[in-house]
C-alpha positions in Angstrom: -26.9 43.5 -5.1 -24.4 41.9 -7.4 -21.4 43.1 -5.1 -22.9 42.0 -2.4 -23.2 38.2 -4.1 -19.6 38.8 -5.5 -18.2 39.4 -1.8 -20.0 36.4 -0.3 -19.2 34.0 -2.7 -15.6 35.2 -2.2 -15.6 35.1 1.5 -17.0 31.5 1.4 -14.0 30.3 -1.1 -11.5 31.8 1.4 -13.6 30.6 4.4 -13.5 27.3 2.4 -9.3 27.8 1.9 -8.8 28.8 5.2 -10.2 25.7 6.5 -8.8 23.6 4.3 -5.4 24.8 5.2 -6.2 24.0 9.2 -7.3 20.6 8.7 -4.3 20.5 5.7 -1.4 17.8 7.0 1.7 16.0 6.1 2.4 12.7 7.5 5.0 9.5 7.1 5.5 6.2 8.4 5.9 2.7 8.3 4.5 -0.8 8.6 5.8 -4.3 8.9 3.4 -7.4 8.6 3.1 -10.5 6.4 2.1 -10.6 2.7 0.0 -13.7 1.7 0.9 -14.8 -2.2 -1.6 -16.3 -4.3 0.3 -19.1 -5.3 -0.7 -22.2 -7.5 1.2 -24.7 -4.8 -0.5 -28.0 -6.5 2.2 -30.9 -7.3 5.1 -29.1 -5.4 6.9 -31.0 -2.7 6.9 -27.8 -0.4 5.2 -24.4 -1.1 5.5 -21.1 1.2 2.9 -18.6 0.1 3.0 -16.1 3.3 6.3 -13.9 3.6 7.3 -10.7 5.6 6.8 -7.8 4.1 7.2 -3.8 4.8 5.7 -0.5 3.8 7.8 3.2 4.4 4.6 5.6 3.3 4.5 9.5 3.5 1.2 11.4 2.7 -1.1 14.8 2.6 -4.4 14.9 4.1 -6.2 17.8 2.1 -9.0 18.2 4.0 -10.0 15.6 7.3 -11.0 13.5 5.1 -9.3 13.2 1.8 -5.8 13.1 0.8 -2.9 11.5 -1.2 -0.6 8.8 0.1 2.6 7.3 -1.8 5.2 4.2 -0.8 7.5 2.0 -1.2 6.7 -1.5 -0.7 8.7 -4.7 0.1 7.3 -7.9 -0.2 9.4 -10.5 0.4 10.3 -14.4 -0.8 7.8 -16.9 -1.2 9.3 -20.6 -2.3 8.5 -23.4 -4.3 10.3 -26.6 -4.7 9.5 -29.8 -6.5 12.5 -32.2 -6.8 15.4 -30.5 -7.5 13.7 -27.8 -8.8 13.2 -24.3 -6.6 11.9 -21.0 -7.3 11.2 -18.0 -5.2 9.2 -14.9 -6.0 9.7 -11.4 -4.8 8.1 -8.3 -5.2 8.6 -4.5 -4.4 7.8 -1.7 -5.9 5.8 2.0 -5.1 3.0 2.9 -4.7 0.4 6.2 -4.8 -3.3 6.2 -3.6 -6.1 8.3 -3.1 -7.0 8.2 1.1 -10.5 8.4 2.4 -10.7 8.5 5.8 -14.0 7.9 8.6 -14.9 10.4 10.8 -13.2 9.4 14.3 -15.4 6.9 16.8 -14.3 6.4 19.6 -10.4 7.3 19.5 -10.5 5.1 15.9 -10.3 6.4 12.4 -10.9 4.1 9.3 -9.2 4.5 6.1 -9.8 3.1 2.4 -7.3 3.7 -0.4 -7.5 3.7 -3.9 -4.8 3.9 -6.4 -1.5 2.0 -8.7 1.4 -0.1 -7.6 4.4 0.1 -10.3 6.3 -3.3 -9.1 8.9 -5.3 -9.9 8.3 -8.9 -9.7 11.3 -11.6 -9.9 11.6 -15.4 -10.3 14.7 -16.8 -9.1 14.7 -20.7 -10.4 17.9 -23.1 -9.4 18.2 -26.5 -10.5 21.2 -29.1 -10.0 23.8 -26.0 -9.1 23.0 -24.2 -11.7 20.2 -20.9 -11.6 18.4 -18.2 -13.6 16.5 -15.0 -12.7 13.4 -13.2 -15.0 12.1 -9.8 -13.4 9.2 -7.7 -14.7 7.9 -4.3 -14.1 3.8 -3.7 -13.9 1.5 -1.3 -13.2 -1.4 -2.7 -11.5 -3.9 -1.5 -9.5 -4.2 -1.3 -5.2 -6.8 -1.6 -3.0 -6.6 -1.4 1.2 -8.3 -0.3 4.0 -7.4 -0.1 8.3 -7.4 2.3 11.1 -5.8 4.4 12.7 -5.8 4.7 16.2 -4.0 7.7 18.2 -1.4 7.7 20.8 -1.3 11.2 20.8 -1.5 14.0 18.8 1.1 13.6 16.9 1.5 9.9 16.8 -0.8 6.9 15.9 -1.3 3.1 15.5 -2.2 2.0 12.1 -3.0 -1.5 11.4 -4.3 -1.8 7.5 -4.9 -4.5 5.1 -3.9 -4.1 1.2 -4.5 -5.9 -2.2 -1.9 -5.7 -4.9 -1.2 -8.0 -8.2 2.8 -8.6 -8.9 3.7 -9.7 -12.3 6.4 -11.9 -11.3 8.0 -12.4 -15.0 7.9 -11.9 -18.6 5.5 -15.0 -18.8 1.9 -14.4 -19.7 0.3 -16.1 -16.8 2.7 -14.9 -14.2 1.0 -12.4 -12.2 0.0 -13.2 -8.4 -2.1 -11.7 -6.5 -0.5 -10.5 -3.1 -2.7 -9.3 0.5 -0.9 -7.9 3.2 -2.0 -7.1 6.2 0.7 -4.9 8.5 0.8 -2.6 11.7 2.9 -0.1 12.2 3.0 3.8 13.3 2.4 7.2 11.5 3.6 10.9 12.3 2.2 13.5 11.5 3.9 16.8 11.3 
């Protein structure tokens, strides 16, 4: 009797391997889109708070469901000026997230993603000619979700919306938060 249990737990764990392994996948990508920073504009002659921004993302789906995702992330300049004053803020950095994905309705597939962004944040200030820069690096944590959408089965759509906070220097209140929402297309292979 014992043998028999032994043998059928082990032919559910490589039942359980096997499919696994089938619904197992690697897949890259990339996204373009605009990133929305969460500026303080109040007092400023002019303010830009939205910028371009870019994602190139590979991942592994474990099973249909779950899997790991990791990328590098550029989110471009947004400006401030008052007088003669300027500064722009940048941000890039990478990051790595947990993926759990919806079963498919109706050709779509939704996504949510859990995980850190280690960024590096920089102020570029200019006043009268002359200029300075102050960078930092944080770890913070990221938030997103979107959908996927396929064109075939190798290729999809992928529009998806993402939450990140950028420490944009070495001063103590000078982290932003940052949304981006981008489309793009992913390959799996």
């Amino acid at each position: 009797m014992l043998k028999k249990n032994i043998f059928a737990a082990a032919f559910a764990v490589v039942c359980a391997l096997v499919s696994a392994h089938a619904s197992a996948q690697a897949y890259l990508g990339g996204t373009v889109g605009r990133a929305k920073w969460n500026l303080d504009c109040v007092g400023t002659d002019s303010c830009t708070t939205t910028a371009s921004g870019y994602k190139l993302y590979s991942g592994y789906d474990f099973t249909s469901f779950v899997g790991v995702e990791a990328a590098y992330v550029s989110l471009n300049e947004a400006t401030a000026r008052f007088g003669g004053l300027s500064a722009s803020f940048t941000g890039k950095g990478l990051d790595v997230a947990a993926v759990f994905k919806t079963p498919a309705y109706k050709n779509f597939q939704g996504f949510g993603k859990v995980g850190v962004a280690y960024m590096k944040g920089e102020l570029t200030a200019s006043f009268a000619g002359a200029s300075a820069a102050d960078n930092s690096y944080s770890t913070q944590g990221l938030i997103g979700f979107g959908a996927l959408y396929p064109l075939n089965k190798d290729l999809s759509l992928r529009a998806e919306f993402d939450h990140r906070r950028v420490k944009v220097s070495g001063f103590n209140d000078s982290t932003s938060n940052v949304n981006m929402f981008s489309v793009g297309i992913q390959a799996v292979f």
